[in-house]
C-alpha positions in Angstrom: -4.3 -23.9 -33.0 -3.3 -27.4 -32.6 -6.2 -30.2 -33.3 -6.2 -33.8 -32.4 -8.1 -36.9 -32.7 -10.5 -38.7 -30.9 -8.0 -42.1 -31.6 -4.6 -39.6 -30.5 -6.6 -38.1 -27.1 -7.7 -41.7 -26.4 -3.8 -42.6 -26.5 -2.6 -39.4 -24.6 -5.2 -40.3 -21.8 -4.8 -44.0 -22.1 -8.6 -45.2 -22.8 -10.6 -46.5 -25.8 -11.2 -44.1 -29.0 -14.8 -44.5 -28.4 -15.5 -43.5 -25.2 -13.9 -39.9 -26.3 -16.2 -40.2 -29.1 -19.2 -40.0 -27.2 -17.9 -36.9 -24.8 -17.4 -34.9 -28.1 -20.9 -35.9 -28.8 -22.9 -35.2 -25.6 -20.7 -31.7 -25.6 -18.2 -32.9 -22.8 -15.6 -32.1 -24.4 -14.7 -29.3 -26.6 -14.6 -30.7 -30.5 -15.6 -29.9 -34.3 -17.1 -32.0 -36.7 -15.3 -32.3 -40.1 -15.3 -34.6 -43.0 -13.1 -37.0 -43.8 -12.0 -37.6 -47.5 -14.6 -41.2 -47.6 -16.9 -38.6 -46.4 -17.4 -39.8 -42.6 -18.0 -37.6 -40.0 -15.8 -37.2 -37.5 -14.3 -35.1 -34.3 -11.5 -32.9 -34.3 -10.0 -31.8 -30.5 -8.6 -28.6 -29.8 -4.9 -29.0 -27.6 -6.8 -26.4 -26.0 -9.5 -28.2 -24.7 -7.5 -30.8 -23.0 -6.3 -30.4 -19.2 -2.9 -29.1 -18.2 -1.9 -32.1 -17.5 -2.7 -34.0 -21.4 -1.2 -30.5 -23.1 1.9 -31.0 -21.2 2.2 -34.9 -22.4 1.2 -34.1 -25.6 3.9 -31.2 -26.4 7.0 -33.3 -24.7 5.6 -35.8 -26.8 6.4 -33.7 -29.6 9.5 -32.3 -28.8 10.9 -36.1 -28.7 9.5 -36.8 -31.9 11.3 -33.5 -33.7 14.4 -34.6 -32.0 14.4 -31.2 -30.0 16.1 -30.8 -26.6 14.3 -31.4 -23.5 13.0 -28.5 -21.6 15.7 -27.3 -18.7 14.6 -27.7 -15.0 13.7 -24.3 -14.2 13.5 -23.7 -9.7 10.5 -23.4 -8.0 10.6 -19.7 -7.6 11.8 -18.9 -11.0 8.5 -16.8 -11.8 9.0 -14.7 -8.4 12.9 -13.8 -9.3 11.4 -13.0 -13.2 9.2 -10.7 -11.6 11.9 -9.2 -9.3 13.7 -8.6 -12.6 15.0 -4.9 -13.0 15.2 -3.3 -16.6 18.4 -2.3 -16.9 17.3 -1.6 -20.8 16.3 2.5 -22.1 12.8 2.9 -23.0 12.8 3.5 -26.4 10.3 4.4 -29.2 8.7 1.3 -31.3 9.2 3.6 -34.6 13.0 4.0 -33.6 14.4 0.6 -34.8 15.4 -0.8 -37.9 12.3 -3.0 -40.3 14.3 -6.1 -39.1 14.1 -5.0 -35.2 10.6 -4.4 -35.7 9.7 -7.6 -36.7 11.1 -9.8 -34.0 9.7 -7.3 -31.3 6.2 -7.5 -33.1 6.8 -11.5 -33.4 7.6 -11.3 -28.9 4.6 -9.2 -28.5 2.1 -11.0 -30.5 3.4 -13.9 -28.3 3.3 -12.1 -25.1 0.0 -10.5 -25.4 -1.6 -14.4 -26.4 0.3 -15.5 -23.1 -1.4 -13.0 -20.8 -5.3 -13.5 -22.5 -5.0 -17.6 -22.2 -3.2 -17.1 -18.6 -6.0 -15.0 -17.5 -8.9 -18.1 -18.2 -6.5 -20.5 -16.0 -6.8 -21.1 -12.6 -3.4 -23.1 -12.0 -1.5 -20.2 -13.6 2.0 -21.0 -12.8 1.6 -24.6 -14.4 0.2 -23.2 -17.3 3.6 -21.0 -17.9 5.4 -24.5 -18.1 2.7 -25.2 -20.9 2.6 -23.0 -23.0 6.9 -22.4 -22.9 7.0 -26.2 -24.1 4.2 -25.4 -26.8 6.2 -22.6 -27.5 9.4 -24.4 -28.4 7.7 -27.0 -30.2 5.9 -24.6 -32.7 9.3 -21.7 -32.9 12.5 -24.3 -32.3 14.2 -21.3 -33.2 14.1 -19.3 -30.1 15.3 -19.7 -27.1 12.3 -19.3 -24.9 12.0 -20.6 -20.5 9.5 -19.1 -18.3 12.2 -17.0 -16.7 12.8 -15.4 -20.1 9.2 -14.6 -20.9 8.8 -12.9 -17.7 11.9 -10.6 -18.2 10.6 -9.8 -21.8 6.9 -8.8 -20.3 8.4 -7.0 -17.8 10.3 -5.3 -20.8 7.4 -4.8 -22.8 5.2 -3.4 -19.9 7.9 -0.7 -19.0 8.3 0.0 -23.5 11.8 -1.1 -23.1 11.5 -3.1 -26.9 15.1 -3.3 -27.0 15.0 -5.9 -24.7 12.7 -8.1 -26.8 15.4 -8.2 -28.8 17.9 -11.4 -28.9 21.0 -10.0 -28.0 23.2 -13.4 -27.8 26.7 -13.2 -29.5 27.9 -10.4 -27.4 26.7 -8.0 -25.4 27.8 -5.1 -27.8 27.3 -6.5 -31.1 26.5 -4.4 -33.8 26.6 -1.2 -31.7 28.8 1.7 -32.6 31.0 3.4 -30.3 29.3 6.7 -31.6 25.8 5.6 -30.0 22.7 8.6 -30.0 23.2 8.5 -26.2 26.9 8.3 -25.9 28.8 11.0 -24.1 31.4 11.3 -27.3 28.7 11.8 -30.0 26.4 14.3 -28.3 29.0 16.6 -27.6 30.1 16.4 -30.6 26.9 17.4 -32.1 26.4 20.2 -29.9 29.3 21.8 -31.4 28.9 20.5 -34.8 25.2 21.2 -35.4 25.5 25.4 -35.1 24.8 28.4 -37.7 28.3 29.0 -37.8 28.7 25.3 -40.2 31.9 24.4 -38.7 34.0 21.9 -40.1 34.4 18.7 -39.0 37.6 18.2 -38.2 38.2 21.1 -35.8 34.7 19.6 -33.9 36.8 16.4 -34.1 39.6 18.1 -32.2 37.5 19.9 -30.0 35.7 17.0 -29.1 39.0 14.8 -28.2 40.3 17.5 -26.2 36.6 17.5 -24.1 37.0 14.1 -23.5 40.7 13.4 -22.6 39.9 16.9 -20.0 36.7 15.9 -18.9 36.1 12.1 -19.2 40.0 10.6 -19.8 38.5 6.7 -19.6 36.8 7.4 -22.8 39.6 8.5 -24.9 40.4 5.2 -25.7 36.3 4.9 -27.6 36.6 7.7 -29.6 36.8 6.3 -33.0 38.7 8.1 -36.4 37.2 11.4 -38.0 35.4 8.9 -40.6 33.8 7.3 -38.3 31.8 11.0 -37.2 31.8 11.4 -41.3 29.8 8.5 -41.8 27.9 8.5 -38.7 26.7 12.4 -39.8 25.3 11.0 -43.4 22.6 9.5 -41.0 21.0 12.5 -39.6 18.2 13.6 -40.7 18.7 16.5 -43.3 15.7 18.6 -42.1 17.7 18.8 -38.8 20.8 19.9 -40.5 19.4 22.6 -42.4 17.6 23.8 -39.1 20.7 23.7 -37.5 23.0 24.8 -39.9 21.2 27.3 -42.0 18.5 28.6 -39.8 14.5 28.3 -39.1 13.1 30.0 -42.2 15.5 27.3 -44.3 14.0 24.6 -42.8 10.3 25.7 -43.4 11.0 26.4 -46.7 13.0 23.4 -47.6 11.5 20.9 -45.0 8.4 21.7 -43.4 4.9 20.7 -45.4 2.9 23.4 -47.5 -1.0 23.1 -47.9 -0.9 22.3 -52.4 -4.3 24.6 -52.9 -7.0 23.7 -55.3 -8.0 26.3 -58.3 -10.4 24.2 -59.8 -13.4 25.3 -58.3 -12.3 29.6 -58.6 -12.7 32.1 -61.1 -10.7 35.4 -61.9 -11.7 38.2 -59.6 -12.8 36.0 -56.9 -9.7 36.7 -54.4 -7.0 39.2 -54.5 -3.9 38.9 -52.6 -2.1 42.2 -51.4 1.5 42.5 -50.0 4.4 44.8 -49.6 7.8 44.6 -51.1 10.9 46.6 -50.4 12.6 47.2 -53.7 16.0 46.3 -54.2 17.1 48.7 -56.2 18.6 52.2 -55.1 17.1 55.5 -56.6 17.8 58.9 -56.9 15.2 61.3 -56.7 15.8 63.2 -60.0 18.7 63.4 -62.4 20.3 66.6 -60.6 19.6 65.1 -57.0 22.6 63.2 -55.2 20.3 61.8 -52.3 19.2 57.9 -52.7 17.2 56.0 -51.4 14.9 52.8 -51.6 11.1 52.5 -52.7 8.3 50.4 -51.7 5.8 48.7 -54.1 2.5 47.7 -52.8 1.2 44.9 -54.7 -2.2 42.8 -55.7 -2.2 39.5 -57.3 -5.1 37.7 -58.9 -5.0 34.0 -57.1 -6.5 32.2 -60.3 -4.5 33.6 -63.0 -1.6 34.9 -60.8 -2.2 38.5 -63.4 -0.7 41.1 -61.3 -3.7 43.4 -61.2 -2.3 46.2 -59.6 0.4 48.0 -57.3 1.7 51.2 -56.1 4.8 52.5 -55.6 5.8 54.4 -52.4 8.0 56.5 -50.1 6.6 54.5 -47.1 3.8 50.7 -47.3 0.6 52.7 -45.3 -2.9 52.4 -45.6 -3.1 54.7 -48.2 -0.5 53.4 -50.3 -2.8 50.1 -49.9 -6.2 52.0 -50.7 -4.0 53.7 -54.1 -3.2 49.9 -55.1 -6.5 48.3 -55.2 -8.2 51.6 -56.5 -5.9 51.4 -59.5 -6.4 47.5 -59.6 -10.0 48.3 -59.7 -10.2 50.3 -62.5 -8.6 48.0 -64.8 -9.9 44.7 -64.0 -12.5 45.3 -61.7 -13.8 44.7 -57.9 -12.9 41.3 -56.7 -14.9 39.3 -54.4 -12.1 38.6 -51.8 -8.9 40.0 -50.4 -6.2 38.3 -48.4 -4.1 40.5 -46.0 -1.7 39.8 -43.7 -2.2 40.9 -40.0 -0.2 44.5 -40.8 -1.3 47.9 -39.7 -1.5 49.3 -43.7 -4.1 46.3 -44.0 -6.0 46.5 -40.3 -7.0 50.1 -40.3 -10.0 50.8 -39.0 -11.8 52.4 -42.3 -10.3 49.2 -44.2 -10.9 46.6 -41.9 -13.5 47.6 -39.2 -13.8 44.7 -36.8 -12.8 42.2 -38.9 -9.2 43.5 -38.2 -6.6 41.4 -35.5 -6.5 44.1 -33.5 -8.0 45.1 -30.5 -11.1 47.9 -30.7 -12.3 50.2 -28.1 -15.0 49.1 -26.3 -16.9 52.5 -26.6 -16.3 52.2 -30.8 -17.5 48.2 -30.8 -20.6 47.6 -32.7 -20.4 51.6 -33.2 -18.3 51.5 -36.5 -19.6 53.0 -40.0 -19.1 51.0 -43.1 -15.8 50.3 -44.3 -14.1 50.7 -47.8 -14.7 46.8 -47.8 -18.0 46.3 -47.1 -19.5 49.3 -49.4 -17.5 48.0 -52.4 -18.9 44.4 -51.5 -15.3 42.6 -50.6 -14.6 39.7 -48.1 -11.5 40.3 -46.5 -9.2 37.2 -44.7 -6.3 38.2 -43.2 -3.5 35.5 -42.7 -2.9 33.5 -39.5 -0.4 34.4 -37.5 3.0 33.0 -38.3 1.7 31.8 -41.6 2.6 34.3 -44.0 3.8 31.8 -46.7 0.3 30.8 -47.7 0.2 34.3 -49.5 0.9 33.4 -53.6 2.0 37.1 -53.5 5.3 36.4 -51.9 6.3 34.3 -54.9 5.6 37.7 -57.0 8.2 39.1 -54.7 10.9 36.5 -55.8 9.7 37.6 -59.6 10.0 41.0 -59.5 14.0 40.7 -57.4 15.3 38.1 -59.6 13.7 39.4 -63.1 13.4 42.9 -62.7 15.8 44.4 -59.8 18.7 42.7 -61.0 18.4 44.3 -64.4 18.6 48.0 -63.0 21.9 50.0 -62.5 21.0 50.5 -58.8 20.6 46.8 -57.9 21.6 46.5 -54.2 20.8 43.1 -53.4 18.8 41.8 -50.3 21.6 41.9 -48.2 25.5 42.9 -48.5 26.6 39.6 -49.7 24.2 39.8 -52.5 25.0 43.9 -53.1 27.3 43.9 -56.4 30.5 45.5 -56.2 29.9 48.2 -58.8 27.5 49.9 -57.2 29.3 52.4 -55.4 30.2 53.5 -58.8 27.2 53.6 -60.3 26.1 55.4 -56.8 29.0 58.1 -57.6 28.6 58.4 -61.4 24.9 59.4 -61.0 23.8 56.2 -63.8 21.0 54.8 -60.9 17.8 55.1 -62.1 15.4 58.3 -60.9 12.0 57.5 -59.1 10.4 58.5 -62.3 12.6 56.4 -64.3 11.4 53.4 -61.5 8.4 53.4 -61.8 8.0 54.3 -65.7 10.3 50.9 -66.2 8.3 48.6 -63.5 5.0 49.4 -65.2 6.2 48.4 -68.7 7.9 45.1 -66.7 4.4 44.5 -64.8 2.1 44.4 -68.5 4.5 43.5 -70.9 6.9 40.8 -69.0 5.5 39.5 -66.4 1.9 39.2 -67.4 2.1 38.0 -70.7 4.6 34.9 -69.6 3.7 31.2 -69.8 1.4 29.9 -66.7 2.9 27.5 -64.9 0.4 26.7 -61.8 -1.6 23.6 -61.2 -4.5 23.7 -63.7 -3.1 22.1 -66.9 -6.1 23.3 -68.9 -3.9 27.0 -69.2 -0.6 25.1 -69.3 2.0 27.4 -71.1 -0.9 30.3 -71.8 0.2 34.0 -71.3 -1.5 35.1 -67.5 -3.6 37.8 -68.8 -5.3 35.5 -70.8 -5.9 32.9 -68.2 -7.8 35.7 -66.7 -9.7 36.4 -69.5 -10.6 33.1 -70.2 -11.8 32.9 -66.4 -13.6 36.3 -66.1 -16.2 34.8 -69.0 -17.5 32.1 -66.8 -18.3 34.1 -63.7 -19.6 37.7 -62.9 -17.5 40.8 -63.8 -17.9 43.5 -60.7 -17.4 47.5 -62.5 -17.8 50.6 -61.0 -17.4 54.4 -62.8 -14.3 56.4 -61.7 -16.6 58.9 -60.0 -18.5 56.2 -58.5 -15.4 54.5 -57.0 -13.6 57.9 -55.8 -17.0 58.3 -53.5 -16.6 54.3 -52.5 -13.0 54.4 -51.9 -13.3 57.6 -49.7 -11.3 57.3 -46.1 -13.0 57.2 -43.1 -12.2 59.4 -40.2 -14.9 57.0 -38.2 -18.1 58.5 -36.0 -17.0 61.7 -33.9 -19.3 64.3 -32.3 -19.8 67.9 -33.9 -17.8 70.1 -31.7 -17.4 74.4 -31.6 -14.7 74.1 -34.0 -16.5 71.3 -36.2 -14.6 68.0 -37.1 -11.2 66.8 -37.8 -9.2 64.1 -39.5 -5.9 62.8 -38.9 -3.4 63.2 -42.1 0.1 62.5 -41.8 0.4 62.5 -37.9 -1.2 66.0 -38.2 -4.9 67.5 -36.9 -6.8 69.0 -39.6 -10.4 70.7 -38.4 -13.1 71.3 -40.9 -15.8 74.0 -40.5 -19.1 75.8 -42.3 -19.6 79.1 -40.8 -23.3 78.8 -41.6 -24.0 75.3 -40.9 -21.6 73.9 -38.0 -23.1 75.9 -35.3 -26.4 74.6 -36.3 -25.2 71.1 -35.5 -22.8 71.1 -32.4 -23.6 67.9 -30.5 -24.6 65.7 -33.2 -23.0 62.4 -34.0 -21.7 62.5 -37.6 -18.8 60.0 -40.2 -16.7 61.8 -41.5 -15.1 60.5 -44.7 -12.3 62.2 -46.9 -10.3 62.1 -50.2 -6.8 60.3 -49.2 -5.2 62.0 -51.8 -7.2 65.6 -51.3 -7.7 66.4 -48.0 -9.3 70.1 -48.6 -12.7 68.8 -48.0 -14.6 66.3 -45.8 -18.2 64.4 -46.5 -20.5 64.2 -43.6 -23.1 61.1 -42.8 -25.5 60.6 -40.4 -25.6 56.6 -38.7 -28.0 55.6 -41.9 -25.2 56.4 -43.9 -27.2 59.5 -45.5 -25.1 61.8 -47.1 -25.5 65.7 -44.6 -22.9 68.4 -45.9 -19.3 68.8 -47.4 -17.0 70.7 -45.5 -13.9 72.6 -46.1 -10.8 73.1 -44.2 -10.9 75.8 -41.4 -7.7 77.3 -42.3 -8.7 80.7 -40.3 -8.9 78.5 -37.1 -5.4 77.0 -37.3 -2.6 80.0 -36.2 0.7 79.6 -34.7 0.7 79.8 -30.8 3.5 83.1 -30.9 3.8 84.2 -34.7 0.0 84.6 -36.0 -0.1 87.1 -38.3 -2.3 90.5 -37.7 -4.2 89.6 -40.7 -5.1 86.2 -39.7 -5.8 87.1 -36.0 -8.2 89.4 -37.9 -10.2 86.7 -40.0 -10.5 84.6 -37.1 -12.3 87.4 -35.3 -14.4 88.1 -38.3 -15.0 84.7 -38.3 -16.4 83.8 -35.0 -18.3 87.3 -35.0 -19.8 86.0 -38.1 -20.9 82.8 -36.2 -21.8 85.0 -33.5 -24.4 86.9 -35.3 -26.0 84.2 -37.2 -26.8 82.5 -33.3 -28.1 85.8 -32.0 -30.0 86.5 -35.4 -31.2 82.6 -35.2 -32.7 83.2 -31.4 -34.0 86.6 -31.9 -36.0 84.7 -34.8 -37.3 82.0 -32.8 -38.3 84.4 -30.0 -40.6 86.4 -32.2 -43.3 88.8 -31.2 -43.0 87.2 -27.5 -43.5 89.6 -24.6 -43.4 87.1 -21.7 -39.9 87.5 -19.3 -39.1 84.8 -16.4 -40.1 87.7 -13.4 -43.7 88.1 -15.7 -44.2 84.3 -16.1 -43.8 83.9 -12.2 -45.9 86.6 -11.4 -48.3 84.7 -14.0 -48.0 81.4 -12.0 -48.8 83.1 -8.9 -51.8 85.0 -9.2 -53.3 81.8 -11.3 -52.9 79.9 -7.7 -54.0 82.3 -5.6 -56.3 81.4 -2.9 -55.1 77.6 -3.3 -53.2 77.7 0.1 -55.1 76.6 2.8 -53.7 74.6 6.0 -56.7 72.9 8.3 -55.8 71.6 11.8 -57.0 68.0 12.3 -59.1 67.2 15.1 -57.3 64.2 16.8 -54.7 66.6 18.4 -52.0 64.8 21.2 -50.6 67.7 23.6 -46.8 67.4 23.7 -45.8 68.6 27.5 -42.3 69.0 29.4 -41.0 66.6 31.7 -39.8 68.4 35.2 -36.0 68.8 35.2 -34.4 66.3 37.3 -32.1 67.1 40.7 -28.2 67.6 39.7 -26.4 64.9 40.7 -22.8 65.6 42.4 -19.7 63.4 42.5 -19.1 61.3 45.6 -17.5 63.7 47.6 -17.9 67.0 46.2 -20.6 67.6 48.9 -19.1 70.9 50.7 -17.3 72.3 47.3 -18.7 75.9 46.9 -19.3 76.8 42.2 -19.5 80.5 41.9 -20.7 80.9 38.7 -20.3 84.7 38.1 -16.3 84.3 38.9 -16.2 81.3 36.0 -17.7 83.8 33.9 -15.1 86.5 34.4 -12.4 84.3 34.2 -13.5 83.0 31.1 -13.6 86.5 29.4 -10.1 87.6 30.8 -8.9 84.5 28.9 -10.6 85.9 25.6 -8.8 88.8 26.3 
C-alpha cells in the first residue's frame, strides 16, 4: 500500500500542509503516526484514504513522472461489452500448466480477487475500475492492463478458464503443438496406440494418416513427422502406459501406492498369514505311473520373522488342507495370536470362521453357532478386503518358492506357456519328473534348510542379514509362547459338523460331498429330538464327538455302516444286520417302557370310569326364577302377484309331477 504525506496531500488537493495535519489529528482523515529520523512525529496517508478523485491525480501524476504512456480512452460502455464477453477459452485444471503458467495466473488472480474486495467498499464503482487500472500500471508497467481486459480475465477466472489469464500476444498459436491433448490427430492416435497389443509406432502413424486424409482431409496438411508422435509419447505419463500397454495388475504393481507396514511394535507368533499356491512343477504319481499332474501347497508365514511355519501339500486347496497346515505349523512353533485369510471358501468355512466369515449365514444358524477351531484355540482371525489381496506378505513367499525352488525341478512348467521350457515334453516322456513323494520330500528340505535359514531382508535393521529362524527366536523371547500337547490339539482342531437335531437314524457329517450317519444302538434312541454339535476327526471320519450348547462333552459315536445299503444290490447278509439292528433298538424301547410302567394296573377305560364315579352327583341344572315366555307370532295372509287373482295352484298335481321327473 501506497503512503503519502501531509505536505504531498496538501499539494494533490491544493491547500496548506497544516490544515491536513489537523484532519489526521481529529481522526478526519485516515493516517499513521511514525517517526522521523530527528525523531518528530509525524502523519503518514494511505492513497487509500483519499477520494477517487485525489487517487486518480495522484497515480497520472505518477505515470508522467516514470515516463509511462498515458492511459488509452476506453468508451463509456466498455464495462457492459467486458461483461458481454463470451469465453471462447476450455476450462482447464489449475494443476494442468507448466510452474511458469502457474505463476502469471496466480500473479492475475491475486490481482483480481484484491479488485473485487476494494470494489465491493465503493459506491461509484465504475470510476473506481479507472482507478485502480491506472494504479495498476503504475506499480506492474509490465502488463498490459485497461478495464476492458480485467473484465474479460474475471470473467475467465469465474468460468476456471486460467488459460485465458494467460498473455497470449505474439501470435495466437505460439508455442502450441500441432499434436495438442484435445486435437483430433493426437487422440486418435492414442486410441490405437495405447492397447495391450503394444503396437508400433509407425503402423499407428500410418493408420492414423489414413484416418485423417478419409475422415477429416483439411487436417492432413497438420499432421506432423513420426518424431514428432515419438517425442510427443515421452510425455505421457508412464503409469498410463503400463496400464495401457501391459494390463491392470502391471500397473498396481508397478504404479499404484502400497501401505509400508510397521514391525516394530510385533513379536513372533502374533499373526500368521495363510495362502494357497499352485505349484509349478508337473508330477507323477509314482515312478511306474505315466499320469501327471500339478499339486497345491497350502502355506503359513510368520509376519515378524517371515519363518515359514508351516504348509501342506495337496490334491485340491480345501478347508482341510487349511486345518492340516496350521495343525502342523502348530506343533512346531506354536498357536499364534492372529491369522490373516483371504475371503476364500477353504478359509470361510463355517467350523473355521463362524460369523466372522464374508459370507452370508442363515438366519435360523445366526447367533446359533458352536465354537469354532478359532476361537477354542484362542486365534483372531482378519480376513483381507476385497480386491486387496496384495497386503498378504504371503504372496511374496509365492514368488520364493517359483523362482528358487520350482525352477530347480525336472518338471518345471512355468506359470504360463511362454514361461514352460522346451524340454519338458521330454522329461514328460522319459519319466525323469519328480514323483509326489519325491515333491514333497524335496520342498520340506527347501522350506528348513534354504529358505528359512537365508539373510532377513525386511524393514527392521536390528535383524539385518540374520538367518529367519533366528529372527524368530530372538522375537519369541520377548513375548508369550502359546503350546498345546498333540492329544490336546487333535481334540481342539476337531471339525465341526455345526448344531443339528438327533434324528431315528442319529447324525451325519458331510465328507467329501458324501452323507455319512452315525449311530449307538443303545444310546441314540434315548436321545431323538435333542439338539447336539457334532464334531469329527478330518482325517478319521469313523467316529463323531457329541456336545450339548455348554459345550459339554455327551457321547462318541461310530459310523452306522449297517444303515447305509445300496437301493437294488444290498446284500442278504446286510439286509439281515439291518433287521437285527432296528429289532435290537426295538426291544430296548419296549423293555425301556415296560420298565417305566411298572406294577401299574390303571388302563384309559379304568381311569375314566375312575373320573366318573369321583363326580357323581355333581350335575345339577336349577331353573332361574325370572323366566320370559317366548310365543309365536300368527302367520301372515299370502300375498299374490298383481294379477294372479283367478289362477287356480293344485298342489297334489305339482307333487306328482315332481316325482314323475325323479323318475
Amino acid at each position: 500500500m501506497d503512503y503519502l504525506s501531509t505536505k504531498q496531500v496538501a499539494e494533490l488537493k491544493g491547500c496548506k500542509e497544516r490544515y491536513i495535519q489537523k484532519l489526521c489529528k481529529d481522526g478526519k482523515i485516515e493516517a499513521i503516526q511514525v517517526t522521523s529520523s530527528k525523531d518528530r512525529m509525524k502523519y503518514l496517508i494511505p492513497v487509500s484514504a483519499l477520494s477517487e478523485d485525489l487517487q486518480a491525480k495522484y497515480y497520472k501524476h505518477k505515470r508522467t513522472e516514470a515516463g509511462i504512456a498515458p492511459e488509452k480512452n476506453e468508451s463509456e460502455n466498455s464495462s457492459e461489452t467486458a461483461f458481454k464477453y463470451r469465453l471462447k477459452g476450455v476450462s482447464k485444471a489449475f494443476e494442468e500448466f507448466s510452474d511458469t503458467e502457474r505463476m502469471k495466473i496466480k500473479f492475475w488472480i491475486d490481482l483480481l480477487n484484491e479488485w473485487q474486495a476494494e470494489r465491493s467498499r465503493r459506491k461509484d464503482k465504475t470510476e473506481f475500475d479507472k482507478i485502480f487500472v491506472a494504479h495498476q500500471k503504475y506499480i506492474h508497467p509490465e502488463i498490459e492492463i485497461s478495464t476492458d481486459i480485467l473484465y474479460r480475465k474475471y470473467a475467465a477466472y469465474k468460468n476456471k478458464c486460467y488459460g485465458d489469464l494467460l498473455d497470449k500476444r505474439g501470435g495466437w498459436n505460439r508455442g502450441k503443438s500441432k499434436l495438442e491433448d484435445d486435437s483430433i490427430i493426437w487422440q486418435n492416435f492414442l486410441s490405437v496406440y495405447l492397447n495391450q497389443s503394444k503396437p508400433n509406432i509407425a503402423l499407428c502413424y500410418r493408420m492414423v494418416t489414413a484416418y485423417i486424409a478419409e475422415e477429416h482431409p483439411e487436417l492432413v496438411e497438420e499432421i506432423p513427422s513420426v518424431s514428432s508422435f515419438r517425442r510427443k509419447i515421452e510425455t505421457l505419463p508412464f503409469a498410463v502406459l503400463d496400464y495401457s500397454h501391459n494390463g491392470e495388475k502391471a500397473m498396481r504393481d508397478h504404479c499404484t501406492p502400497s501401505a509400508i507396514r510397521d514391525k516394530s511394535d510385533i513379536y513372533a507368533n502374533d499373526g500368521w498369514v495363510m495362502d494357497n499356491y499352485t505349484f509349478d512343477v508337473i508330477v507323477k504319481q509314482d515312478d511306474n505311473s505315466k499320469k501327471t499332474r500339478r499339486l497345491y501347497i497350502t502355506t503359513v508365514l510368520d509376519v515378524k520373522s517371515n519363518v515359514l511355519v508351516g504348509w501342506n501339500i495337496t490334491e485340491s486347496p480345501d478347508s482341510n488342507s487349511t486345518l492340516d497346515a496350521l495343525y502342523f505349523a502348530i506343533l512346531r512353533y506354536g498357536i499364534p495370536k492372529r491369522l490373516y485369510f483371504d475371503n476364500g471358501r477353504e478359509f470361510t468355512t463355517l467350523d473355521i470362521a463362524g460369523e466372522k466369515r464374508n459370507r452370508k449365514v442363515a438366519k435360523n444358524k445366526k447367533g446359533d453357532i458352536p465354537l469354532t477351531i478359532a476361537e477354542k484355540l484362542g486365534i483372531e482371525l482378519i480376513f483381507a478386503k476385497v480386491t486387496n489381496a496384495q497386503a498378504k506378505v504371503v504372496e511374496r513367499i509365492h514368488r520364493v518358492i517359483k523362482e528358487q525352488y520350482c525352477t530347480a525341478q525336472y518338471g518345471y512348467c512355468g506359470g504360463n506357456v511362454v514361461e514352460r521350457p522346451e524340454i519338458l515334453k521330454t522329461n514328460i516322456k522319459n519319466g525323469t519328473v519328480e514323483t509326489e513323494a519325491e515333491l514333497r520330500r524335496t520342498f520340506a528340505d527347501f522350506a528348513d534348510n534354504i529358505y528359512n535359514v537365508q539373510p532377513y531382508g525386511s524393514s527392521e535393521a536390528k535383524y539385518k542379514n540374520m538367518p529367519l529362524c533366528d529372527v524368530w527366536n530372538a522375537s519369541i523371547k520377548e513375548t508369550e509362547f502359546r503350546k498345546a500337547k498333540k492329544d490336546v490339539l487333535n481334540l481342539l482342531m476337531m471339525r465341526n459338523a455345526g448344531f443339528q437335531t438327533i434324528k431315528k437314524n442319529g447324525v451325519f457329517i458331510w465328507y467329501h460331498n458324501e452323507k455319512i450317519w452315525y449311530y449307538d444302538k443303545n444310546i441314540t434312541w434315548k436321545h431323538i429330538g435333542e439338539k447336539v454339535c457334532v464334531r469329527y476327526d478330518r482325517n478319521n471320519p469313523s467316529e463323531v464327538r457329541l456336545y450339548d450348547k455348554d459345550d459339554r462333552y455327551l457321547f462318541s459315536w461310530h459310523c452306522a455302516d449297517w444303515l447305509m445299503l445300496k437301493y437294488f444290490s444290498a446284500s442278504e447278509e446286510e439286509l439281515a444286520e439291518l433287521g437285527r439292528g432296528k429289532a435290537d433298538v426295538d426291544r430296548q424301547i419296549k423293555a425301556r417302557a415296560k420298565e417305566l410302567k411298572g406294577n401299574g394296573v390303571l388302563t384309559p377305560k379304568s381311569g375314566l370310569e375312575y373320573i366318573a364315579s369321583q363326580n357323581t352327583g355333581k350335575f345339577n341344572i336349577q331353573q332361574p326364577k325370572n323366566i320370559t315366555i317366548v310365543t309365536a307370532n300368527e302367520e301372515p295372509e299370502e300375498r299374490m302377484a298383481a294379477g294372479a287373482e283367478n289362477i287356480v295352484i293344485d298342489r297334489k298335481k305339482m307333487i306328482k309331477n315332481a316325482e314323475m321327473r325323479k323318475k
